[in-house]
C-alpha positions in Angstrom: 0.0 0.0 0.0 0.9 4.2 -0.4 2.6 5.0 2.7 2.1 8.9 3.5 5.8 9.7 2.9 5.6 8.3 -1.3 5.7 10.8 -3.9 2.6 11.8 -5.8 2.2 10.1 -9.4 3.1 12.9 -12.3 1.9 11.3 -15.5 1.7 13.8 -18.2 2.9 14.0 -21.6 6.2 16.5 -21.8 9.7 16.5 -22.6 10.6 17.7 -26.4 8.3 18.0 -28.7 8.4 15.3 -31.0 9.3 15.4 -34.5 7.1 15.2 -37.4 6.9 11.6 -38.2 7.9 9.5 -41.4 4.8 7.4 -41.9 5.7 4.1 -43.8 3.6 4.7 -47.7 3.2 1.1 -48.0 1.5 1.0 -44.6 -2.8 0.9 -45.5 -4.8 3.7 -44.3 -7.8 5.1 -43.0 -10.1 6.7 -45.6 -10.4 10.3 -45.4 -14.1 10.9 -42.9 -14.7 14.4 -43.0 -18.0 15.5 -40.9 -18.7 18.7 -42.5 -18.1 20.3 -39.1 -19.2 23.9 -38.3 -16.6 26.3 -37.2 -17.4 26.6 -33.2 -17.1 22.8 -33.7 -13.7 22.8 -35.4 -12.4 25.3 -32.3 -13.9 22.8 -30.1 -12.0 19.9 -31.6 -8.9 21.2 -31.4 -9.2 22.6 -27.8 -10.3 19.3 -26.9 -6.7 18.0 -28.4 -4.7 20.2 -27.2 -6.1 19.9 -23.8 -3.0 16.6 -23.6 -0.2 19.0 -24.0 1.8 21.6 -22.2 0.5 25.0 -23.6 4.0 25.7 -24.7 3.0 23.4 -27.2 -0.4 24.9 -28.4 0.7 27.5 -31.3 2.4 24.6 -33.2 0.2 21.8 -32.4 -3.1 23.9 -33.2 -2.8 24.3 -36.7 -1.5 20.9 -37.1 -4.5 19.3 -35.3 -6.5 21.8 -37.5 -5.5 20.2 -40.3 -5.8 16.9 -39.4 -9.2 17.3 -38.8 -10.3 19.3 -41.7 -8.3 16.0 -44.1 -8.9 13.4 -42.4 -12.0 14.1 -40.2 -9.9 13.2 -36.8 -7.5 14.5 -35.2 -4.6 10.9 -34.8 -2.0 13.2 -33.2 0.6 11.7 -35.4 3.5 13.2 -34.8 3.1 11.5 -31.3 2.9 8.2 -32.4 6.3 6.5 -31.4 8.9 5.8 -34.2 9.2 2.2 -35.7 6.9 -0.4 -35.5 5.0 -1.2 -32.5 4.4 -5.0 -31.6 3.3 -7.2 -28.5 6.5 -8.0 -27.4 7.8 -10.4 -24.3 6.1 -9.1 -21.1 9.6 -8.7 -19.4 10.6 -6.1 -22.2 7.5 -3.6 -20.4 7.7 -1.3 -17.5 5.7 -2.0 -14.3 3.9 -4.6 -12.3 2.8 -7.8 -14.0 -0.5 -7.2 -14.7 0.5 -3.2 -16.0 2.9 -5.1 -18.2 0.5 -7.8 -19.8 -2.2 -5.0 -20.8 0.7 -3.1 -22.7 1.2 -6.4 -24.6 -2.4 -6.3 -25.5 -2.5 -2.9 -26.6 0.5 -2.8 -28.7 -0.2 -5.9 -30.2 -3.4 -4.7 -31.8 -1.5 -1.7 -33.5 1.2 -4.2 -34.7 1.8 -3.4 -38.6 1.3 -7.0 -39.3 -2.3 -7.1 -37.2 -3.7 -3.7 -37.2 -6.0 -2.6 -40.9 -4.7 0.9 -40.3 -2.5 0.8 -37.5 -1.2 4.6 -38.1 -5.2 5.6 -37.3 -5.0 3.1 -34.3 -7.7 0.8 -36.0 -7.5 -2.7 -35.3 -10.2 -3.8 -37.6 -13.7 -3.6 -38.3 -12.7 -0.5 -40.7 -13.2 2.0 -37.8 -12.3 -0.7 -34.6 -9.7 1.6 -32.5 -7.7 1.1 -29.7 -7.8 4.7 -28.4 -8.7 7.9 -30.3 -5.0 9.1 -30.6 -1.3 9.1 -29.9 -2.0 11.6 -27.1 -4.4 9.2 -25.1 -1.9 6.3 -26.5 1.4 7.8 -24.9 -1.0 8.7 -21.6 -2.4 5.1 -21.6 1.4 3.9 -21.7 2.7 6.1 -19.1 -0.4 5.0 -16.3 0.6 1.4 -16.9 4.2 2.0 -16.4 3.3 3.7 -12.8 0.5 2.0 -11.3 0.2 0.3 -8.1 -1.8 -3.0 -7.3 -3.9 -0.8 -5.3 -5.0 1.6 -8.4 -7.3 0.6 -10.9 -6.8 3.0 -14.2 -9.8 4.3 -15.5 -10.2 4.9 -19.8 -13.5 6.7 -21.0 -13.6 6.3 -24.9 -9.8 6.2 -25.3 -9.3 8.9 -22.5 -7.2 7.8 -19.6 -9.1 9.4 -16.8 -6.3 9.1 -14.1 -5.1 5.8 -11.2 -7.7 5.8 -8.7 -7.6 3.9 -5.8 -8.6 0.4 -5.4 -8.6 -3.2 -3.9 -5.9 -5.1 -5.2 -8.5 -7.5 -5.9 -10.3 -4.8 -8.1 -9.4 -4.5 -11.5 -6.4 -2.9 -12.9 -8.0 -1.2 -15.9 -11.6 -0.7 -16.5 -12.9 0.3 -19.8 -15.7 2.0 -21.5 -16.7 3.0 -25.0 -18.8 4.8 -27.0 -21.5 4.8 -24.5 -23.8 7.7 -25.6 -26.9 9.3 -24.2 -30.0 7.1 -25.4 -31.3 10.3 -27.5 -28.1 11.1 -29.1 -27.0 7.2 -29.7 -27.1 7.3 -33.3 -24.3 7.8 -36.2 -24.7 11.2 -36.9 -23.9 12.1 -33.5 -21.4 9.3 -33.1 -19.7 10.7 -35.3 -19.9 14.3 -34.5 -18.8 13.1 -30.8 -15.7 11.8 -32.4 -15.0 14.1 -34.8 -14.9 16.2 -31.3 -12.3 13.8 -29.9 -15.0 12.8 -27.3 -16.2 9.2 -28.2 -14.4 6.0 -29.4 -15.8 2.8 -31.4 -14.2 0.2 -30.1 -16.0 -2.2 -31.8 -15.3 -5.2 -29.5 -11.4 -6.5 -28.9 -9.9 -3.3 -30.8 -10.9 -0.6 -27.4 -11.1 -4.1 -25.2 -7.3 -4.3 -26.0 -7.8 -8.3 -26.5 -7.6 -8.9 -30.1 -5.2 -11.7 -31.0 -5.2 -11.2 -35.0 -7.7 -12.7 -37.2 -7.1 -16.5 -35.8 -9.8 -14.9 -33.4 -12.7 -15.6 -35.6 -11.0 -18.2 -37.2 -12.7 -21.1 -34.9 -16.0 -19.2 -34.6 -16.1 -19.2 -38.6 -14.6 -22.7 -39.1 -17.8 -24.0 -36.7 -20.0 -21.9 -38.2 -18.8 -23.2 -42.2 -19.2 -27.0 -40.6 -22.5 -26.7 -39.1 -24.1 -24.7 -41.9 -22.9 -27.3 -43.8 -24.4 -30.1 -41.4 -27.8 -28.8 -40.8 -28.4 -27.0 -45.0 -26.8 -29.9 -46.6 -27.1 -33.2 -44.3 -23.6 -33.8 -44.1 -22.3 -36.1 -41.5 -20.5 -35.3 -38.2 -17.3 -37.1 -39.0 -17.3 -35.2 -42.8 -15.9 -32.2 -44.0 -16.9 -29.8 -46.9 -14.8 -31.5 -49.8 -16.2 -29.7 -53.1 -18.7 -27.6 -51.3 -18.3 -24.0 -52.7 -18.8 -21.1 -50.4 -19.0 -17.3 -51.9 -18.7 -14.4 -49.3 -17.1 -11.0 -49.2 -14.3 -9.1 -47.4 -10.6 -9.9 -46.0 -9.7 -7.3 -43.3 -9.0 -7.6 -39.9 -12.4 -10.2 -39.2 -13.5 -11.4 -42.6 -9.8 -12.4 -43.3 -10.8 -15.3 -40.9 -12.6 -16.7 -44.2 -10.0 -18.0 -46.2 -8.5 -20.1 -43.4 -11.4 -21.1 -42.6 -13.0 -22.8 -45.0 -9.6 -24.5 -46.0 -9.4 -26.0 -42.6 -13.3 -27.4 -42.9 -12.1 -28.6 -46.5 -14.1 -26.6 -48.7 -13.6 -23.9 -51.8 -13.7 -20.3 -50.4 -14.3 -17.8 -53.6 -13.9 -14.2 -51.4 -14.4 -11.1 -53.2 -12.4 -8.2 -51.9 -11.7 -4.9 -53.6 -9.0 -3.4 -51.6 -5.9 -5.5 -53.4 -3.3 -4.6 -50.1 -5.9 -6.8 -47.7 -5.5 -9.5 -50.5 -1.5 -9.5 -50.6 -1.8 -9.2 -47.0 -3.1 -12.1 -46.4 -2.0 -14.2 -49.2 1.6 -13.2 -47.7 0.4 -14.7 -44.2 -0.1 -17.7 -45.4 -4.0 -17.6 -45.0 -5.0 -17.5 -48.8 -4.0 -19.7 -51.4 -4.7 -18.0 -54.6 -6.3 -14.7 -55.7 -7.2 -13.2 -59.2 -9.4 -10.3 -61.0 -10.4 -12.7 -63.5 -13.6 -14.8 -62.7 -13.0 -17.0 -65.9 -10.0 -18.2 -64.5 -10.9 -18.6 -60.6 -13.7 -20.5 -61.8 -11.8 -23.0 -64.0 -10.0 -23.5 -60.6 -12.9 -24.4 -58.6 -14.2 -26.8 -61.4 -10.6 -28.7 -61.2 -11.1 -28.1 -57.0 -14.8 -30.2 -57.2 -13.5 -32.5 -59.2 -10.2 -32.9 -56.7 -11.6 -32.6 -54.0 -9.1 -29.9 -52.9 -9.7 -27.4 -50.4 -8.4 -24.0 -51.1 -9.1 -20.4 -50.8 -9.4 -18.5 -54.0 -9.6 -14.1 -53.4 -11.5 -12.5 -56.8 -9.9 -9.0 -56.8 -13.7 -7.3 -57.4 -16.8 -6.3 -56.0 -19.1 -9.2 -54.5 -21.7 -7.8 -56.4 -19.8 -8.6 -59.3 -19.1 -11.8 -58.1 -23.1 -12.8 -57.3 -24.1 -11.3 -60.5 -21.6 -14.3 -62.2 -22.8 -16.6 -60.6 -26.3 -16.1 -61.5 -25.8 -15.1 -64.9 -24.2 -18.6 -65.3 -25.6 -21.0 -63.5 -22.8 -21.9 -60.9 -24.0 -23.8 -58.5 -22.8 -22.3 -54.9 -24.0 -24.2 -51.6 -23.3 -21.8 -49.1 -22.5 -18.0 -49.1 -22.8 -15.2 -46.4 -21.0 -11.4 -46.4 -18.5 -10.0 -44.0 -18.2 -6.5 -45.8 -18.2 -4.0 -42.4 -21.9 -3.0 -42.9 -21.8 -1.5 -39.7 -19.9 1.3 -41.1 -21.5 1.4 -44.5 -21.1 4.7 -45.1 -17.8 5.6 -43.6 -16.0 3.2 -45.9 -17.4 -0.2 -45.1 -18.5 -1.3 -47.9 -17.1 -0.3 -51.8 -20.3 0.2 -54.1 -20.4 -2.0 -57.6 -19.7 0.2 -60.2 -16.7 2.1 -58.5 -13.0 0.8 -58.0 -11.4 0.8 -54.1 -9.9 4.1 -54.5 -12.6 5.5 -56.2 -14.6 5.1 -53.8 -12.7 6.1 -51.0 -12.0 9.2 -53.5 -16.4 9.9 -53.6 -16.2 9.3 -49.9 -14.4 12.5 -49.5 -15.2 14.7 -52.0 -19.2 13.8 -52.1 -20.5 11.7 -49.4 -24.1 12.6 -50.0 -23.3 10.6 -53.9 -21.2 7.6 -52.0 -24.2 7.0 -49.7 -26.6 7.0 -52.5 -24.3 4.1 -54.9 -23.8 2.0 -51.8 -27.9 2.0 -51.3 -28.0 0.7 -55.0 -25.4 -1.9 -54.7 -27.2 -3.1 -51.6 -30.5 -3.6 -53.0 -28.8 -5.2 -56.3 -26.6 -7.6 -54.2 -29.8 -8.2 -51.9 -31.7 -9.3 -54.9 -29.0 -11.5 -56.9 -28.6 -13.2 -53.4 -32.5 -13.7 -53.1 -32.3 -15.3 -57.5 -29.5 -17.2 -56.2 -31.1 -18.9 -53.3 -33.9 -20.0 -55.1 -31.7 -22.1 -56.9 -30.4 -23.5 -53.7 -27.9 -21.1 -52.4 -28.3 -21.4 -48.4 -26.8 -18.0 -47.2 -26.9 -16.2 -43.5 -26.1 -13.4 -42.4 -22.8 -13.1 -41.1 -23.5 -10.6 -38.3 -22.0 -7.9 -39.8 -25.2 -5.7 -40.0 -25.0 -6.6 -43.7 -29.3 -7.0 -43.5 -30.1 -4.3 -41.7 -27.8 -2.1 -44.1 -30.3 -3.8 -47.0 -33.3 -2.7 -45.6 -32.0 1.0 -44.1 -30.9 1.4 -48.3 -34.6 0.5 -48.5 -35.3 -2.8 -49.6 -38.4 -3.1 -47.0 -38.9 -6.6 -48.0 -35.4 -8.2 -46.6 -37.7 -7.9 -42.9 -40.6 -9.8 -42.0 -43.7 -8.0 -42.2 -41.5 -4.9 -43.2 -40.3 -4.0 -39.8 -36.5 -5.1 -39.7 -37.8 -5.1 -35.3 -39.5 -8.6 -36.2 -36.0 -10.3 -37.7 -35.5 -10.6 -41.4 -35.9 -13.5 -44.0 -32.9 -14.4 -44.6 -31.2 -16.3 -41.5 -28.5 -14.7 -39.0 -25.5 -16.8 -38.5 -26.3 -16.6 -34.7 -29.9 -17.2 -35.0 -29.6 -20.9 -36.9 -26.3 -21.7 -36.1 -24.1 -20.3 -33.2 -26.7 -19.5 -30.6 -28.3 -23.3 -30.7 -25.1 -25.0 -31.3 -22.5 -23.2 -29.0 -23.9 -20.3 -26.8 -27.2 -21.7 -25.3 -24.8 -24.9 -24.2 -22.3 -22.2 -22.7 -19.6 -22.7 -25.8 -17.9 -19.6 -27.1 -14.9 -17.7 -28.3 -12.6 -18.3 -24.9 -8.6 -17.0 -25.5 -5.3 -17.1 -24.4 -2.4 -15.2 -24.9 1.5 -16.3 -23.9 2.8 -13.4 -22.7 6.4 -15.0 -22.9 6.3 -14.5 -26.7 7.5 -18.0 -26.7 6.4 -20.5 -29.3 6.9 -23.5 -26.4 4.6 -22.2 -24.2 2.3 -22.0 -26.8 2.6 -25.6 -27.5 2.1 -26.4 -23.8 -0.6 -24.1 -23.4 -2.3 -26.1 -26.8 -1.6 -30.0 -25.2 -2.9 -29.1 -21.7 -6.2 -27.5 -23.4 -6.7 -30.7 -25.5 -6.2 -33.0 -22.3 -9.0 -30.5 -20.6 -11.5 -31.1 -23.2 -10.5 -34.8 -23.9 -11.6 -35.3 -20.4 -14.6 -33.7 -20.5 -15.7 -35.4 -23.9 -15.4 -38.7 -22.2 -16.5 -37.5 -19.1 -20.2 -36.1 -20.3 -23.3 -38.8 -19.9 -23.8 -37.5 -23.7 -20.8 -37.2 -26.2 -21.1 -34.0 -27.6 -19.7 -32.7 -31.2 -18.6 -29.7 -30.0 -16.0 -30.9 -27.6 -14.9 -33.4 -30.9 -14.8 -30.4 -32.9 -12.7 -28.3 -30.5 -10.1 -31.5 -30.1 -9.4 -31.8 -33.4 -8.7 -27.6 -33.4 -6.2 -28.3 -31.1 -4.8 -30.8 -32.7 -4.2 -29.0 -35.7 -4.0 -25.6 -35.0 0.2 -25.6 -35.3 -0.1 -27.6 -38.6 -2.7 -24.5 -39.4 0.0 -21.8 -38.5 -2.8 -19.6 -37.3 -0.5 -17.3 -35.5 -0.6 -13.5 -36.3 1.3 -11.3 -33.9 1.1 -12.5 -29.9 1.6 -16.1 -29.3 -2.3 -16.7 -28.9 -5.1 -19.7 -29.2 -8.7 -19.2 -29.7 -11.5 -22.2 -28.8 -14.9 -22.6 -28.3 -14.8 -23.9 -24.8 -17.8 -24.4 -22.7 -17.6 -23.0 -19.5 -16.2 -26.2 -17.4 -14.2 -26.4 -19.7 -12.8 -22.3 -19.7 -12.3 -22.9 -15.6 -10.7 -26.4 -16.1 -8.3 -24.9 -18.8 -7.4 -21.8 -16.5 -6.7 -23.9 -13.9 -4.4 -26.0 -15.7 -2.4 -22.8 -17.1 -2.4 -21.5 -13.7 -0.6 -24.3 -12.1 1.7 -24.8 -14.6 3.0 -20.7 -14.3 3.5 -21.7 -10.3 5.1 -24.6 -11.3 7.9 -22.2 -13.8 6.8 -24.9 -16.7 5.4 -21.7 -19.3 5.2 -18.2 -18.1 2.4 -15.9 -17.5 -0.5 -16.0 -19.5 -3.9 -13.2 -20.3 -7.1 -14.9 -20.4 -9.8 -13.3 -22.8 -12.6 -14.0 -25.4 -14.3 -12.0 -28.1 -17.3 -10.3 -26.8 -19.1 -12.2 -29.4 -20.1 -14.5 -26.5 -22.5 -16.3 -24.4 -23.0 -13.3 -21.9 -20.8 -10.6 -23.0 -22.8 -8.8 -25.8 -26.6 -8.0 -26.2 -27.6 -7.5 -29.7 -31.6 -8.2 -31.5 -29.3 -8.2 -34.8 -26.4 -10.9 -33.5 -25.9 -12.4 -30.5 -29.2 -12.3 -28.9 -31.2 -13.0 -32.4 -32.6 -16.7 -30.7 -33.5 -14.9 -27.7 -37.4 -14.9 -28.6 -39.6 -13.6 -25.5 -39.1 -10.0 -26.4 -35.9 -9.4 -24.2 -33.9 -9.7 -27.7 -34.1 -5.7 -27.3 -32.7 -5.3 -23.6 -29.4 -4.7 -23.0 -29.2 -6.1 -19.3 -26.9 -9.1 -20.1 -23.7 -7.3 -21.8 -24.0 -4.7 -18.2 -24.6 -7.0 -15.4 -22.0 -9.2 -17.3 -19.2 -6.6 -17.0 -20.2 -5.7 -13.4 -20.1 -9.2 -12.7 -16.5 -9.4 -13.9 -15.3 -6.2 -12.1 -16.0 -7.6 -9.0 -15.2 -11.1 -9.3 -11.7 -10.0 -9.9 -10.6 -9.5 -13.5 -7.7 -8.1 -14.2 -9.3 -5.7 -16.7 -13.1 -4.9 -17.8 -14.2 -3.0 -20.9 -17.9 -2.2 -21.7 -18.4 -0.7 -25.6 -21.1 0.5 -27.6 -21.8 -0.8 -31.3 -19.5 -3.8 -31.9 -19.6 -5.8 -35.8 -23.3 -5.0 -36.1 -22.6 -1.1 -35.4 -24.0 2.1 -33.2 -26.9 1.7 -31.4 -27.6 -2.2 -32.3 -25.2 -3.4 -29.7 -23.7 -3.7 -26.3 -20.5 -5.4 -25.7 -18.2 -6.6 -22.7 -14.9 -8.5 -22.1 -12.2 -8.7 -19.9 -8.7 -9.9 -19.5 -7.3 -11.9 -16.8 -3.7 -12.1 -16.3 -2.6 -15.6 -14.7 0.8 -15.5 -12.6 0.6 -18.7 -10.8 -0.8 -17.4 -7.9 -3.3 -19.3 -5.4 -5.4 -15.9 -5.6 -5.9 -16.5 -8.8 -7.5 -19.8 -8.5 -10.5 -18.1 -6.7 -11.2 -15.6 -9.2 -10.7 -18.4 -11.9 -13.8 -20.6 -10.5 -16.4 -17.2 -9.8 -15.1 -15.1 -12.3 -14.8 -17.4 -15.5 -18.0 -19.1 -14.3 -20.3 -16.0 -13.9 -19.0 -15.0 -17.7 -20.8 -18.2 -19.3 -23.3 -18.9 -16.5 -25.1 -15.3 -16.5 -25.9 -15.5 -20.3 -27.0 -19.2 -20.0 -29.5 -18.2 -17.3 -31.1 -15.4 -19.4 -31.1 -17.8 -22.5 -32.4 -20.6 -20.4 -35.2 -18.0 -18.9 -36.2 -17.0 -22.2 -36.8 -20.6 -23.1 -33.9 -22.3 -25.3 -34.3 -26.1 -24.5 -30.3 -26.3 -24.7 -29.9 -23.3 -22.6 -32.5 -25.2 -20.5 -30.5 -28.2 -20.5 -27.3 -26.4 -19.2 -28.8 -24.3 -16.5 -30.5 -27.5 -14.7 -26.7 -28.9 -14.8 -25.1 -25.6 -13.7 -27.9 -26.1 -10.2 -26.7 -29.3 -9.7 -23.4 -28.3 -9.2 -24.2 -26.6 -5.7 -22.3 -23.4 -6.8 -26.0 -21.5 -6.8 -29.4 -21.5 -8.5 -30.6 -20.0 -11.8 -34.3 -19.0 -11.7 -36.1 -21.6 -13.9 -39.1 -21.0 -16.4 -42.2 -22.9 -16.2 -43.5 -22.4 -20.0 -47.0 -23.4 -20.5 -48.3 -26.0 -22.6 -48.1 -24.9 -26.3 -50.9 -23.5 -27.5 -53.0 -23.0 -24.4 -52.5 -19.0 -24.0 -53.1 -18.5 -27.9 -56.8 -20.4 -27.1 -57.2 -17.9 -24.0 -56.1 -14.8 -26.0 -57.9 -15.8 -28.9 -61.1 -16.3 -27.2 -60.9 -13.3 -25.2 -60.1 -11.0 -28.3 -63.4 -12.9 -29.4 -65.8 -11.8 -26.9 
């Protein structure tokens, strides 16, 4: 603890002004996002900036930040950004206690060069996913860790590092929020106004949760998703894979790169449109795409050989998707199962390329004429939206990959993508979540649990990967019902090496259950007592069981009305703040955009520690257990299933529904309404 004697903490920024930097011209970039900003707007901005710096500072820095924001429509603070390239490296390379040190991994391994889609903006992904608003807040952020005390808890509003407070040292070390507007004034326009002002982040879920691990984070969420789309639209078997099953989609940044590796790994033919070429080299140069072209003749002469073959490999067409859909049509391909991942939850900030218009093009319209890019991308919407609906009636089974990419088809005005014309009652085309996820994984507690190997070591890595696989070979064998998903999640582990899905931090995603997330922990945690590995960050996406409440996503088979509450993702995060984690971020908008979401996660630093163990079995627990309680209550039979197991454990009780027999209150209501 403080004595009374210590010095006071001075974190500030100071020192030399820095130089203006050299920014890297083969590094990608942020498209311009002018807000048309009034004047008293612009002074406000810049105030707002300058407010990080000593005021010797302010006559040089004002017309900078001016400038910024008038060209690029934010002020990044980039002559602040440190020089060279930023990376998650070995926790003993940081500055301050353990846990101080493990969150600077985190952040600086989403704004690695080889991670980050515009790392010089600070966007992880999600085309406008940042880790902080600017350098400023990032050299602030830096400096907090490097001083605190394991009695402080550092507190970050939207990117802004509010100051150490004091805390238990049970509490956590960092809480989070983002984006977390005023009900009235939680829409884009304002959004964006508010960060135009330098007042309001969009984190969109691990980018401002500092837990991103690269695209390998969607990678198993996808893979599942590809295998039991497969399973339950085409009848294949458990133990079979999707040899010579075509699947078309969109997109190749920082989430939908997940694709490509994806659908190799299930054994299936990947055909990805993508338009901006430097996300196709990037990850063709990764290893996590096999071949790409502009020519459609020639990629499909390459899937015809692939059926044939029975080859798995993913193929990028350099073009728009609805280039790509209007192909297929126009020729009779067959394709079994498509979806989009363009980021539809910022359509009209650069999310999605119109047809009809090149990448650059585009981003060009964007600036100079955003009024004309917003009317071309409601065109190529309702095209693609139609060409889709052609192609499923020839049997194309396609979902909605969460991405907001429905909703954006039916705000463009295509009223007929909802049912009854109200996109509030769902839409009629599937969500991803809806038929496939939510059923199969989150009502039985499975979802997209991390870890990170804060050693940077490639052995602890493997260690980390054999004890998981012992975990969940003992709870396959152990259940009174074999399930798939524990097969499934073995055979990940088995051959996630072979399937070099590493990008940036030594780091495994896996659909655990949650027995399976505490078992796993457990594991990890004895083995950093015991010196085998060293210390490891616990995470998952937000895209979870509990962590995020969305009618458009993750709560679309929530079906007693409470799809629209946002309860869950809050009592979630609260939860986890006082159950120990080491850090706790609450966000507004995630994949499906502003105002459609609410997401949570958390890290939790393992060092070996009996301490540790405690806050493994309440706090890992409560982060499955609370959303299978408000699935169970809203009447999922699986979610059902798992709650009556969870009460039979002794560690509490979930309230339990008593649903009536089906059909009775329709007789009651419809005689009433009768009368």
């Amino acid at each position: 603890m403080k004595s009374k004697d210590a010095a006071p903490i001075q974190v500030s920024i100071s020192g030399r002004l820095p130089s203006t930097p050299r920014l890297n011209p083969q590094i990608r970039r942020a498209p311009d996002r002018r807000q048309g900003l009034n004047q008293s707007d612009l002074v406000l901005a810049v105030k707002n900036a300058l407010r990080y710096v000593p005021q010797k500072w302010h006559e040089v820095l004002a017309p900078e930040f001016l400038e910024e924001l008038l060209s690029r429509g934010r002020i990044y603070a980039y002559r602040f950004r440190p020089e060279g390239r930023i990376w998650g490296k070995p926790v003993d390379d940081y500055h301050g206690i353990l846990e101080a040190r493990s969150i600077q991994v985190m952040i600086d391994n989403n704004l690695d060069f080889d991670v980050a889609l515009y790392p010089y903006e600070l966007v992880t992904y999600g085309e406008t996913g940042q880790v902080c608003q600017n350098w400023l807040q990032y050299r602030l952020i830096k400096k907090y860790l490097e001083s605190m005390r394991s009695d402080q808890t550092l507190v970050v509003m939207s990117g802004h590092p509010l100051g150490l407070f004091p805390a238990n040292p049970e509490a956590p070390r960092v809480i989070l929020t983002n984006g977390l507007m005023v009900g009235i004034y939680d829409n884009s326009q304002d959004f964006q106004r508010a960060q135009a002002l330098g007042v309001c982040n969009y984190a969109q879920m691990t980018a401002g949760g500092w837990m991103y691990i690269g695209p390998q984070g969607i990678v198993h969420g996808t893979y599942l998703t590809l295998l039991n789309a497969a399973r339950k639209y085409l009848g294949i078997g458990n133990e079979q894979n999707l040899e010579s099953i075509v699947y078309l989609s969109s997109g190749l940044g920082g989430m939908s790169g997940a694709q490509a590796k994806a659908i190799e790994i299930a054994g299936g033919i990947g055909v990805i449109a993508e338009v901006d070429l430097s996300r196709i080299k990037t990850r063709s140069e990764q290893g996590w795409l096999a071949r790409w072209s502009s020519d459609l003749d020639q990629i499909f002469g390459w899937v015809n050989g692939l059926r044939e073959s029975g080859e798995a490999m993913s193929i990028a067409y350099h073009g728009n998707v609805v280039d790509l859909w209007q192909y297929v049509l126009d020729r009779g391909i067959q394709v079994e199962l498509a979806s989009d991942q363009t980021s539809c939850h910022a359509v009209y900030e650069g999310g999605y390329t119109p047809a009809g218009v090149t990448f650059d093009e585009g981003r060009r319209l964007l600036a100079d004429d955003p009024k004309e890019f917003r009317k071309n991308v409601d065109a190529s919407l309702r095209r693609q939206y139609r060409l889709i609906m052609s192609m499923r009636e020839r049997g194309t089974k396609f979902w909605d990959y969460g991405n907001s990419f429905l909703k954006a088809v039916f705000d463009a005005g295509e009223k007929d993508v909802a049912l009854h014309g109200d996109a509030r009652n769902g839409f009629v085309l599937p969500s991803y979540v809806e038929d496939l996820i939510g059923p199969i994984c989150f009502d039985y507690g499975y979802g997209p649990f991390r870890w990170v190997c804060l050693s940077g070591k490639s052995d602890d890595l493997a260690k980390t990967d054999a004890a998981a696989m012992d975990v969940i070979k003992e709870l396959w064998l152990s259940r009174k019902e074999s399930r798939g998903q524990d097969r499934d999640n073995y055979i990940w582990l088995k051959d996630a090496d072979r399937n070099k899905l590493v990008v940036g931090t030594k780091a495994r995603i896996l659909y655990a259950d949650g027995t399976g997330r505490v078992r796993i922990a457990e594991r990890f945690n004895a083995m950093v007592g015991k010196g085998e590995i060293g210390p490891v960050m616990l995470g998952r996406d937000h895209h979870d069981v509990s962590g995020t409440d969305s009618p458009f996503r993750e709560t679309a088979n929530v079906r007693d009305g409470s799809n629209i509450m946002a309860e869950m993702s809050h009592q979630c995060w609260a939860g986890n703040a006082v159950r120990g984690m080491t850090m706790v971020v609450l966000s507004n908008g995630g994949g499906v955009g502003i105002g459609k979401a609410i997401n949570g996660g958390f890290g939790l630093v393992l060092d070996g520690s009996e301490r540790l163990n405690k806050v493994i079995s309440n706090a890992l627990d409560w982060d499955v257990a609370c959303g299978i309680a408000r699935r169970a209550w809203a009447g999922n039979p699986s979610a059902i299933e798992t709650a009556k197991a969870w009460n039979e454990s002794h560690l509490g009780h979930m309230t339990m529904p008593n649903h009536p027999v089906e059909g009775m209150v329709e007789k009651v209501v419809s005689k009433r309404m009768k009368a």
